[in-house]
C-alpha positions as CSV (number, residue, x, y, z in Angstrom):
1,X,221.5,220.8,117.8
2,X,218.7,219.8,120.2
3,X,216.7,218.0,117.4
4,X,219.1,215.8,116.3
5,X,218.6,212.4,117.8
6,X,222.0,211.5,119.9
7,X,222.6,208.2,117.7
8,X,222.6,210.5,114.4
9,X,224.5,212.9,115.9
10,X,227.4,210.3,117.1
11,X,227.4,208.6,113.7
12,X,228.0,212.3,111.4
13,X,230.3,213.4,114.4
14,X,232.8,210.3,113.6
15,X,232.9,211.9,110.0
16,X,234.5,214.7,111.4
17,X,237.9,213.0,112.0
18,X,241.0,213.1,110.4
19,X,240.0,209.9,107.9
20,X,238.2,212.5,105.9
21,X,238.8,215.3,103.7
22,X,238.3,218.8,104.5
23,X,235.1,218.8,101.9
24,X,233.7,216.1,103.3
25,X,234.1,217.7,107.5
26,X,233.0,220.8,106.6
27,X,229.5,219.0,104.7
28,X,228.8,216.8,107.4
29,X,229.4,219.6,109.9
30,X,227.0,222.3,107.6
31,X,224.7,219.4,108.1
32,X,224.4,219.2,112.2
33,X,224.3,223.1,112.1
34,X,221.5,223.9,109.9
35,X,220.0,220.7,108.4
36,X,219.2,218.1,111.2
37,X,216.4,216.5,108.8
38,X,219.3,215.6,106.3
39,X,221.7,214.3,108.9
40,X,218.9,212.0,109.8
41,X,218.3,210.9,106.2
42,X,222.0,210.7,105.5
43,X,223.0,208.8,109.0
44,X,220.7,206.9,110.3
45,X,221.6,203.4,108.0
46,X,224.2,202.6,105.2
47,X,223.0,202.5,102.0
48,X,223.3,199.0,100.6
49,X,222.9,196.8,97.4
50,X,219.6,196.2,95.6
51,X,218.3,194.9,92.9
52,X,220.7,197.0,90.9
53,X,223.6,197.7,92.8
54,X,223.7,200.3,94.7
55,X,222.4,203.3,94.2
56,X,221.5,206.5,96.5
57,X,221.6,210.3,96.6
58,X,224.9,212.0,96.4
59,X,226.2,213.4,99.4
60,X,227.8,213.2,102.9
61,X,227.1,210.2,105.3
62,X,227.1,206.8,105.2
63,X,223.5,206.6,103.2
64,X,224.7,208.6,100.4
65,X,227.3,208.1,97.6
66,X,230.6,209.8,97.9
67,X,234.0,208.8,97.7
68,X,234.1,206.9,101.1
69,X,231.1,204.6,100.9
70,X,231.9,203.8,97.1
71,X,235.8,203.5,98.6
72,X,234.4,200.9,101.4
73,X,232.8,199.1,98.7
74,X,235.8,198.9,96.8
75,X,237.9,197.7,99.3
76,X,235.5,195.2,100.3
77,X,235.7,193.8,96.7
78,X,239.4,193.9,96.5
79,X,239.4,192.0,99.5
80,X,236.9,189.3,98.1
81,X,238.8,189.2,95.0
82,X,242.5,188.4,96.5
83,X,240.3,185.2,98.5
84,X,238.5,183.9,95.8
85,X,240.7,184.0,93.0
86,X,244.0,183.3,94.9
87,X,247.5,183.5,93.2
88,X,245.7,185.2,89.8
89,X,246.6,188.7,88.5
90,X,243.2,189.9,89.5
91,X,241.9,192.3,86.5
92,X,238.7,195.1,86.7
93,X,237.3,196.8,83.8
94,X,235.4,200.2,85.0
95,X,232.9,202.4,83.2
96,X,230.5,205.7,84.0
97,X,227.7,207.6,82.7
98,X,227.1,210.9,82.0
99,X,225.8,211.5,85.3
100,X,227.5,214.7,87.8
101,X,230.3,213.3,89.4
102,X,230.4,210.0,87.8
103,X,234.0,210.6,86.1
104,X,235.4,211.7,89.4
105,X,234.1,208.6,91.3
106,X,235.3,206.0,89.0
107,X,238.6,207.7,89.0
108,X,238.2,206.9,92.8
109,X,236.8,203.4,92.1
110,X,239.7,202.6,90.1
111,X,242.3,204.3,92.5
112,X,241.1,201.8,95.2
113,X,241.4,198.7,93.2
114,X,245.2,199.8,92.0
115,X,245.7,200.5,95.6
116,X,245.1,196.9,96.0
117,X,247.1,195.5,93.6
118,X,244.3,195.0,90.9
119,X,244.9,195.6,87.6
120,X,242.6,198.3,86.3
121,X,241.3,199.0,82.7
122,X,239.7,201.9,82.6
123,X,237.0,203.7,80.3
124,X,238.1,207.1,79.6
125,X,235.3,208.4,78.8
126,X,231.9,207.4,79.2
127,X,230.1,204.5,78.0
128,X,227.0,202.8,77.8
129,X,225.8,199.9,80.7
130,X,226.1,197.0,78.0
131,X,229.6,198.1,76.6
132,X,230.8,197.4,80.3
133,X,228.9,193.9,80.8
134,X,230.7,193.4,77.2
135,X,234.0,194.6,78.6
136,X,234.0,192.3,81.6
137,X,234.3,189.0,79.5
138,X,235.8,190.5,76.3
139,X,239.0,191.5,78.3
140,X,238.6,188.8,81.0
141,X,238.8,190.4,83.9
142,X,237.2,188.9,87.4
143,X,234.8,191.8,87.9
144,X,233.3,195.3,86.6
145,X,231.9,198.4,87.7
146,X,229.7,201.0,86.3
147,X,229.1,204.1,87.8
148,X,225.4,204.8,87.3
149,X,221.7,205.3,89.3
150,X,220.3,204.4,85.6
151,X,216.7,207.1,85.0
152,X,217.1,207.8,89.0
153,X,216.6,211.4,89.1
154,X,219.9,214.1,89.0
155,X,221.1,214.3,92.5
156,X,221.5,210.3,92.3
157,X,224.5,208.4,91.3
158,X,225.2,204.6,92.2
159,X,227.5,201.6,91.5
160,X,226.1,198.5,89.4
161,X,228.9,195.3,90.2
162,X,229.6,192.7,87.6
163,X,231.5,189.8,88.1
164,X,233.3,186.9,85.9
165,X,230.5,186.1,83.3
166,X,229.4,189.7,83.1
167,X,226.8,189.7,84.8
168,X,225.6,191.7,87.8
169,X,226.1,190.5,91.2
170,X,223.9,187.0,92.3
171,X,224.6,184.7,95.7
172,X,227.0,183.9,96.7
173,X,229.2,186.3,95.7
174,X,226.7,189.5,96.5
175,X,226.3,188.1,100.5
176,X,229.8,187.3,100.4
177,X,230.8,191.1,99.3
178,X,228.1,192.5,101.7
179,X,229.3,191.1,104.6
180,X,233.1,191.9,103.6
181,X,231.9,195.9,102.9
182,X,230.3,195.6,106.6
183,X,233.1,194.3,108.5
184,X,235.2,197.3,106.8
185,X,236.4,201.0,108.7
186,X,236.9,203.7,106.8
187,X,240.2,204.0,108.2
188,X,240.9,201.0,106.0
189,X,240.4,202.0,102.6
190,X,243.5,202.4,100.7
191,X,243.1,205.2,98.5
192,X,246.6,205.9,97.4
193,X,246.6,205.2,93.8
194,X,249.0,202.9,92.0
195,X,248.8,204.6,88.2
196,X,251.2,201.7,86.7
197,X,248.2,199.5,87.3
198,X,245.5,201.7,85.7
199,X,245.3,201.6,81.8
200,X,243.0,203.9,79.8
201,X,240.7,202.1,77.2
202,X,239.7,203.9,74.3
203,X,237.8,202.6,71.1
204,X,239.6,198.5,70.9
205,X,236.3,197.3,73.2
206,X,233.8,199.6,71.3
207,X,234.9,198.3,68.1
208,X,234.3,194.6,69.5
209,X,231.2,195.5,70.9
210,X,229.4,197.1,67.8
211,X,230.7,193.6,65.7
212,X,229.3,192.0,68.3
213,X,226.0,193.5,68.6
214,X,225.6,193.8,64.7
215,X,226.0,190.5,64.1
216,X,223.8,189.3,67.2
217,X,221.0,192.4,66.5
218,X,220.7,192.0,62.3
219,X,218.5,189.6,60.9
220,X,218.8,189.2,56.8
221,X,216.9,192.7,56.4
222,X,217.0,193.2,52.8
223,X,219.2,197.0,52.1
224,X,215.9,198.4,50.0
225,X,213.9,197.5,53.7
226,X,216.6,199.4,55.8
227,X,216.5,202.2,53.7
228,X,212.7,202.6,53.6
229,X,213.1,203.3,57.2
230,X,213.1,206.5,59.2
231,X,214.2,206.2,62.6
232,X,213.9,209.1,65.2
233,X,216.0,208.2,68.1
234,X,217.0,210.2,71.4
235,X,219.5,208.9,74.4
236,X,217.9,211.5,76.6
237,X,221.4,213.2,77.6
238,X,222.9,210.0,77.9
239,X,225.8,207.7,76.9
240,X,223.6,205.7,74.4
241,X,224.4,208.7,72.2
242,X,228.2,207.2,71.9
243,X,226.9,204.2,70.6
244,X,223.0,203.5,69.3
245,X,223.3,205.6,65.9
246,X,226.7,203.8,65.7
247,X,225.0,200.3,65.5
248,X,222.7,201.5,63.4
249,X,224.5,203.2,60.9
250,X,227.1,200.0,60.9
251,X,224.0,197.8,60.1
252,X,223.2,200.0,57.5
253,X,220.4,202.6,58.5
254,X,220.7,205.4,56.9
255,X,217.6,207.5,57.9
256,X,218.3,207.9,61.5
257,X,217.8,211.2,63.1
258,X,218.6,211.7,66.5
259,X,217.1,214.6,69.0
260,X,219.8,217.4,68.6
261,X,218.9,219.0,71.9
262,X,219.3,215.7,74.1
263,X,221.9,214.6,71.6
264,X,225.2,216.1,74.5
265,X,225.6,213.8,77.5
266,X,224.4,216.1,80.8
267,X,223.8,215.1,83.8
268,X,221.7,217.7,84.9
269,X,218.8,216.0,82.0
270,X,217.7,219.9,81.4
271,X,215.1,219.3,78.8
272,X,213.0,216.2,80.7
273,X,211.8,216.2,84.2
274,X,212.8,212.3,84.3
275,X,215.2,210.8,82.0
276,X,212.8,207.2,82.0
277,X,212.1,206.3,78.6
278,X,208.4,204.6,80.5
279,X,207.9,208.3,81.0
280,X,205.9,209.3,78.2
281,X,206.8,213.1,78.8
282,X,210.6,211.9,78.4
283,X,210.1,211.0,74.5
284,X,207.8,214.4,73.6
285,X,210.9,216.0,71.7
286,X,211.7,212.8,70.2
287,X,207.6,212.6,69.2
288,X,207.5,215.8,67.8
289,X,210.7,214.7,65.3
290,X,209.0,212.1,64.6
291,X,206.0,213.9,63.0
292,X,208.3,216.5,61.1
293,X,209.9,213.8,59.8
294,X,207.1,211.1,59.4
295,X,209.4,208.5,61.0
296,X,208.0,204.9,61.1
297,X,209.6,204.1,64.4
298,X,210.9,206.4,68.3
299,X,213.4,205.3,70.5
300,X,214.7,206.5,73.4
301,X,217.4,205.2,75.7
302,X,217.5,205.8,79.1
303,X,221.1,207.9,80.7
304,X,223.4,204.4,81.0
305,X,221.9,202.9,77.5
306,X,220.4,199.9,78.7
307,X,216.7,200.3,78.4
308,X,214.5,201.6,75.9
309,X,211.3,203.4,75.0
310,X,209.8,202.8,71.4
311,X,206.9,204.5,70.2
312,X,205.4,203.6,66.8
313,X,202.7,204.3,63.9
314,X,199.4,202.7,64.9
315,X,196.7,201.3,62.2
316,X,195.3,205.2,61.9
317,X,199.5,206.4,61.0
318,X,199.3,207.9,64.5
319,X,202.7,207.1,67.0
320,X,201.7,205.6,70.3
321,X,203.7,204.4,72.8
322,X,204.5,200.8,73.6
323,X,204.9,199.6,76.9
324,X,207.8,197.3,78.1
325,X,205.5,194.3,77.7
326,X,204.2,195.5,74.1
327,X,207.9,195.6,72.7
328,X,209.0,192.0,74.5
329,X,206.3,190.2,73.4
330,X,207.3,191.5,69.4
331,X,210.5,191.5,70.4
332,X,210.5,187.8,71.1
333,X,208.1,186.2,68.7
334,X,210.4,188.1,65.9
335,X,213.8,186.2,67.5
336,X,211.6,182.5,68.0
337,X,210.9,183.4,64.3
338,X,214.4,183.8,62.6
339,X,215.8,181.2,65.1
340,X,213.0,178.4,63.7
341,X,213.6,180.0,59.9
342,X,217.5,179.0,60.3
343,X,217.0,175.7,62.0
344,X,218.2,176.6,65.6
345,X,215.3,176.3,67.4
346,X,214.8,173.4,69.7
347,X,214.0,172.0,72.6
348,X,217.2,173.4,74.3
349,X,216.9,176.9,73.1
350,X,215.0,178.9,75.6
351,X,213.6,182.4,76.9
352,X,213.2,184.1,80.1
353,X,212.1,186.9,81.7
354,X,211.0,188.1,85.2
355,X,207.8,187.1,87.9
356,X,206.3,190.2,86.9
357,X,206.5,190.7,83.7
358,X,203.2,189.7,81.1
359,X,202.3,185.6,81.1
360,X,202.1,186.5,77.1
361,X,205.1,185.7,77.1
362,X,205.3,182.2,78.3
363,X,202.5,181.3,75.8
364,X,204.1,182.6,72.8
365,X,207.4,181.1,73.3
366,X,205.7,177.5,74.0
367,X,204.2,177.7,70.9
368,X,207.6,177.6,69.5
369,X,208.1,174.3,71.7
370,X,211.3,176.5,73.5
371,X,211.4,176.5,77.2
372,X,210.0,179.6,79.2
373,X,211.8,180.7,82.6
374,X,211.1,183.2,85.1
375,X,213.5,184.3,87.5
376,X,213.3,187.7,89.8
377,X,213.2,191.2,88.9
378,X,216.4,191.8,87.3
379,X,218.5,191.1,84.6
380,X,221.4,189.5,86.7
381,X,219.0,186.5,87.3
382,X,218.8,185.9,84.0
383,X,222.3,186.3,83.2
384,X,222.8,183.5,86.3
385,X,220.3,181.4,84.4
386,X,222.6,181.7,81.4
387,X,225.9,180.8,83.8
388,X,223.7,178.0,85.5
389,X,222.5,176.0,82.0
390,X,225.7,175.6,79.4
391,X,223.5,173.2,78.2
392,X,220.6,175.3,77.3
393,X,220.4,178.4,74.3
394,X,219.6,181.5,75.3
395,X,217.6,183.2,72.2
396,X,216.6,186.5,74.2
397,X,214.7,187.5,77.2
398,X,213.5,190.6,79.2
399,X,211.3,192.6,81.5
400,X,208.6,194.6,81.5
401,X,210.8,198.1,82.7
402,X,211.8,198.2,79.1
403,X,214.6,196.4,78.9
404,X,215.8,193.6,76.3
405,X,218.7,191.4,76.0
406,X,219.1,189.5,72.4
407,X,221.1,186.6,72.7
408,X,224.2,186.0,75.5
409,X,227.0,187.8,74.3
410,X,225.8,190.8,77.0
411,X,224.9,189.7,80.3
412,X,222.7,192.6,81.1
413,X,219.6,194.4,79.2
414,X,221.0,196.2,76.4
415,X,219.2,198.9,74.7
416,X,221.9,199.4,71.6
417,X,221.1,195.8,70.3
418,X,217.8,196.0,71.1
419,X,217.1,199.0,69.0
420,X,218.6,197.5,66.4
421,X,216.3,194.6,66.6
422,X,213.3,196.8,66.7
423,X,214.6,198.7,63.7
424,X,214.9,195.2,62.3
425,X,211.6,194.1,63.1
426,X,209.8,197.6,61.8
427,X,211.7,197.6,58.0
428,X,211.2,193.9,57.6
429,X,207.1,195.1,58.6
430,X,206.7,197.6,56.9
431,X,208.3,196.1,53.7
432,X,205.9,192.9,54.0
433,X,203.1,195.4,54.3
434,X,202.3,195.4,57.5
435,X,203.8,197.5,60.7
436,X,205.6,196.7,64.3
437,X,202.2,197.9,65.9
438,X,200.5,195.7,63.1
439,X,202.4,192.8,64.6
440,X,201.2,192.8,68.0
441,X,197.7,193.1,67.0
442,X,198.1,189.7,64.7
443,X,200.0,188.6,68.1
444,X,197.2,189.6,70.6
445,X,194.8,187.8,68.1
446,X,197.0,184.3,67.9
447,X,197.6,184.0,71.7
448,X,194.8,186.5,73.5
449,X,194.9,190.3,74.4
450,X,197.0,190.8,77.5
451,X,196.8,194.4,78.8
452,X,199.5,195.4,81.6
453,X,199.7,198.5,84.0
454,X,202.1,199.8,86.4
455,X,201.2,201.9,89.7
456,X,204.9,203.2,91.5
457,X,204.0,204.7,94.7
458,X,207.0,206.8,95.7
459,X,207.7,206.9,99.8
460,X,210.7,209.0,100.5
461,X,212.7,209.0,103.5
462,X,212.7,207.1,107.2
463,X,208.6,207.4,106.9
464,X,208.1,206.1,103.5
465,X,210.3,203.1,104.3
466,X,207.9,202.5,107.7
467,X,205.1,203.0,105.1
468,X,206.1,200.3,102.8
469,X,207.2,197.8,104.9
470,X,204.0,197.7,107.1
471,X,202.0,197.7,103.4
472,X,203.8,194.4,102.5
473,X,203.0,193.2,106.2
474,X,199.2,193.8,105.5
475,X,199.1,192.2,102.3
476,X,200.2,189.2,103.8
477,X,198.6,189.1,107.1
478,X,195.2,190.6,105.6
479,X,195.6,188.6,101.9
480,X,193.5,189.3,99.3
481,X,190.5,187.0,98.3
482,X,188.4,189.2,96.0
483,X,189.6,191.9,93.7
484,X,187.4,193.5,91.7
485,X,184.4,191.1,91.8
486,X,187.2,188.2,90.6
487,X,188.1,186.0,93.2
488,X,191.8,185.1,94.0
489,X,192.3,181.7,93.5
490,X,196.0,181.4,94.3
491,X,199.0,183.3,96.6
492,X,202.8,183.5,95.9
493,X,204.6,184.4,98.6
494,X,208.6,184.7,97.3
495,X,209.8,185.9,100.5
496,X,208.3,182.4,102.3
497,X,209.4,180.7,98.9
498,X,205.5,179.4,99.3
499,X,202.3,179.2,97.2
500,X,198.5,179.1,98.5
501,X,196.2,177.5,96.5
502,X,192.8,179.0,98.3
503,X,190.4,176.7,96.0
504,X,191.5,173.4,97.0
505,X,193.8,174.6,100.8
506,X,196.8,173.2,98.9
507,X,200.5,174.3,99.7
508,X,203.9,174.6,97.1
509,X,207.0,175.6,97.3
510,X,208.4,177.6,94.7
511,X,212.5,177.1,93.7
512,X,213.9,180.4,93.5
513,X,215.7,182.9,95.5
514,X,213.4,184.6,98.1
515,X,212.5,188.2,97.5
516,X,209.7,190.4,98.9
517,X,207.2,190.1,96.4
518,X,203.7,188.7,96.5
519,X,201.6,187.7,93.3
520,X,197.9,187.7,93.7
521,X,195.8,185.6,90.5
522,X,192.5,185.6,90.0
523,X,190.0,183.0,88.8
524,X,189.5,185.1,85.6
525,X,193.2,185.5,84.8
526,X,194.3,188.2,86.5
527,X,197.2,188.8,88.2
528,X,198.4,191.4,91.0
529,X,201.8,191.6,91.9
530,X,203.2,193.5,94.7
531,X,207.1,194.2,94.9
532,X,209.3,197.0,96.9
533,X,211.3,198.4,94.5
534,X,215.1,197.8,95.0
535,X,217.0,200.9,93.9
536,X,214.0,203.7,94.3
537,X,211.6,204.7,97.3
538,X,209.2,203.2,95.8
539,X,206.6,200.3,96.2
540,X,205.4,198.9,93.0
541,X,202.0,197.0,91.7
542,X,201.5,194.9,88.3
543,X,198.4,194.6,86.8
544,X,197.8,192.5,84.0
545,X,194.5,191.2,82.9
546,X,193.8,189.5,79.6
547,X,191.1,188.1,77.5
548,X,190.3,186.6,74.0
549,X,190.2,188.4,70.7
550,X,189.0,187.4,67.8
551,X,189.8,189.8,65.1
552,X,192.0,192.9,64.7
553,X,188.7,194.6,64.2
554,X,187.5,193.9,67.9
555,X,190.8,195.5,69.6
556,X,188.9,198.7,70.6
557,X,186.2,197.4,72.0
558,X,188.0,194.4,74.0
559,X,190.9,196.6,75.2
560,X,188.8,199.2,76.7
561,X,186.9,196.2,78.6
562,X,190.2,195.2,80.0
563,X,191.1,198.8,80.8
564,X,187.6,199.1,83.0
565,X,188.7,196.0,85.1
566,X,192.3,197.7,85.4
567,X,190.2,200.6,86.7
568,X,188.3,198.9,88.7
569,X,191.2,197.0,90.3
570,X,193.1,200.0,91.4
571,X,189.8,201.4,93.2
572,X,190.0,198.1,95.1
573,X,193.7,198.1,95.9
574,X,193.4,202.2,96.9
575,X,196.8,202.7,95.5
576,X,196.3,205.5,93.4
């Protein structure tokens, strides 16, 4: 007991009254006895919202996830609820994944909310991510939860928040929530169930949803296209298994084969050692399908559903993995397309996606003389920017952690639509002669070859949170000015809301909520972003560099230029 830092052991030592249950006493006090590294880990702060929500490791404490600090938030939200929608009949739609103990929680979730007096529908069995963002407006209730830690690894759950327009949580309401949750005892949770107030949803919202996502995901695909088509697809032991080969089928795929072995939800993900569909390890069952099959096109969905991996035939009929940028960038020229071929384009109808995600982007949809946003990491901003602008028409959007959103009828990525689109964009390819990989060549050739990588340095713990909050410090007290032999030419500082210009000493603001990230470009077009990650111990550098190219035929040679000044950047950032 002698190690344990008197703070740490004060904090686990209130966990050992009466407000708890007997599992959760006799964990916290297994912890002071023989684990005073965990205590530490899982007292010394509260877990709190990111990017994502929030999500954490499951277990005792206050920074962990368990009954009590998803209860807190609960009541925190019930309490928001009752203020700012006063004298309605306050309604809550709630959904979880397959992930260990993510059935039990949301039984708790819902408990809390029926405690309050908040009418509760509830999934009763697991669904996808999207299918709740659906939910929230389709049955018009005032928020939504999802129990979920997304690809997080199997000892993590969390709890993603959606309010009114079904999107995730944005200011005010997150700040507002925040300080609610902190002002809360446990002692003040009301657990005690009222079951009139809970209802059990089955298949009435699924139904709506596939309609939904058919009709926003299927693009006049001739039937003779659809069925020339073989589709290998995997949800990686998740919950896109109860709907992504339903979507399909009810556009009319028939040649769709799914990974048998990761076909049963599992939380325990025993046949990957990550269930991220940007792990290219994640999709080798799904890969090797693919061959015995000779599908045309691999997907794999992530354990909630809402992101996706896509792999695909290259010009030598070998499958190669896209990145999340590689799959936008088709992804959204093919959606500019059918919106211009049916006369909906204009200059209202717009895209967006995130600070960090390829500047491709911008120059394709431009082209279509649509407007181009960027908003932070994370698909609630753009969801805001679809609350913000009734005016405006959102044709699709995404980031470049693989996930997609067509169209506004979900207010989150959505990886069931978005494979449908993809399988949309490969038959209509392939039929016309050409391929999805064929695509972005002709698309690197129109608007230049952009070439993006990702470096996620993970920092566990007290010290790895030290670590990457005094590497964000250096990068802005010791800024770049030369990477690579390139010179930086301009700073963005999101957390100052400022810009640098270092050619000319000028100064900008930039309009968008603040957040810890700094964007480094150079004079040759290079750009280095550096971001904390939100939901993962984890600080994260973008990389994308880009040049001209002048024929399909010069690909190999210009892409391996860009991948030697990739190379060389990473030696002069020392982050690998």
């Amino acid at each position: 007991m002698s190690t344990i830092k008197p703070e740490i052991l004060a904090a686990a030592q209130s966990w050992l009254s009466d407000i708890f249950d007997k599992e959760t006493r006799d964990g916290v006090q297994q912890l002071i006895d023989k684990n005073p590294a965990e205590l530490e880990e899982s007292f010394y702060k509260n877990t709190s919202f990111g990017t994502g929500g929030m999500r954490d490791i499951m277990g005792v404490g206050p920074n962990r996830i368990n009954k009590y600090t998803l209860g807190k938030n609960t009541q925190g939200i019930s309490n928001v609820l009752k203020t700012e929608f006063p004298g309605e009949e306050l309604k809550v739609v709630i959904a979880y994944d397959c992930r260990n103990n993510s059935k039990e929680l949301a039984r708790v979730v819902a408990n809390v909310f029926s405690a309050n007096g908040i009418k509760v529908f509830l999934f009763s069995d697991l669904r996808a991510t999207p299918v709740l963002s659906f939910a929230v407006r389709y049955l018009k209730c005032h928020c939504g939860i999802v129990l979920t830690a997304s690809h997080n690894p199997p000892e993590y759950n969390g709890y993603k928040v959606y309010w009114q327009d079904g999107g995730q949580l944005v200011p005010p309401q997150d700040s507002i929530i925040i300080d609610e949750i902190g002002k809360l005892q446990y002692s003040e949770i009301n657990f005690k169930a009222n079951k009139d107030l809970i209802e059990l949803i089955d298949s009435k919202v699924d139904d709506a949803f596939l309609e939904a996502s058919v009709k926003n995901g299927s693009f006049n695909t001739a039937q003779e296209s659809k069925d020339g088509l073989k589709i290998v697809f995997t949800s990686l032991h998740g919950t896109a298994s109860t709907v992504n080969p339903q979507v399909l089928a009810k556009a009319g795929y028939k040649n769709v084969y799914t990974v048998k072995e990761q076909e049963v939800p599992n939380g325990n993900f025993p046949t990957v050692k990550s269930p991220n569909p940007e792990e290219p390890e994640a999709l080798e069952m799904a890969l090797k399908l693919a061959e015995e099959k000779n599908a045309d096109i691999v997907i794999g969905t992530d354990p909630d559903g809402d992101r996706l991996g896509i792999a695909v035939r290259d010009l030598n009929n070998k499958l190669i993995l896209l990145n999340g940028n590689q799959t936008m960038v088709v992804m959204t020229w093919f959606l500019l397309e059918q919106w211009k071929k049916q006369g909906k384009l204009n200059k209202n109808s717009f895209v967006a996606s995130t600070i960090v995600s390829t500047p491709m982007l911008k120059n394709i949809t431009e082209s279509y003389g649509a407007q181009y946003h960027e908003v932070l990491t994370g698909f609630k901003w753009i969801a805001k920017m679809i609350k913000d602008n009734p005016d405006l028409d959102f044709v699709g959007g995404g980031e470049e952690s693989f996930g997609y959103m067509v169209g506004e009828f979900v207010r989150d990525k959505d990886a069931a639509t978005a494979t449908l689109l993809a399988c949309e964009i490969a038959a209509q390819m392939k039929a016309a002669g050409s391929s999805f990989y064929g695509k972005l060549l002709d698309l690197y050739t129109e608007f230049g070859l952009y070439r993006e990588e990702l470096i996620s340095l993970v920092k566990k713990g007290i010290e790895g949170e030290l670590q990457i909050k005094q590497m964000m410090i250096d990068l802005r007290e010791n800024p770049l000015n030369e990477v690579n032999g390139e010179k930086v030419v301009l700073i963005e500082d999101y957390q100052a809301s400022t810009t640098r210009n270092l050619l000319d000493h000028t100064e900008g603001l930039i309009d968008i909520p603040k957040s810890n990230v700094l964007i480094y470009y150079t004079e040759e077009g290079t750009k280095i972003a550096a971001r904390p990650s939100g939901t993962e111990p984890k600080i994260k550098f973008y990389i994308s560099v880009n040049a001209s190219l002048n024929s399909v035929e010069e690909y190999e040679e210009v892409n391996m230029q860009l991948q030697k000044r990739i190379a060389g950047i990473k030696d002069d950032l020392k982050v690998e």
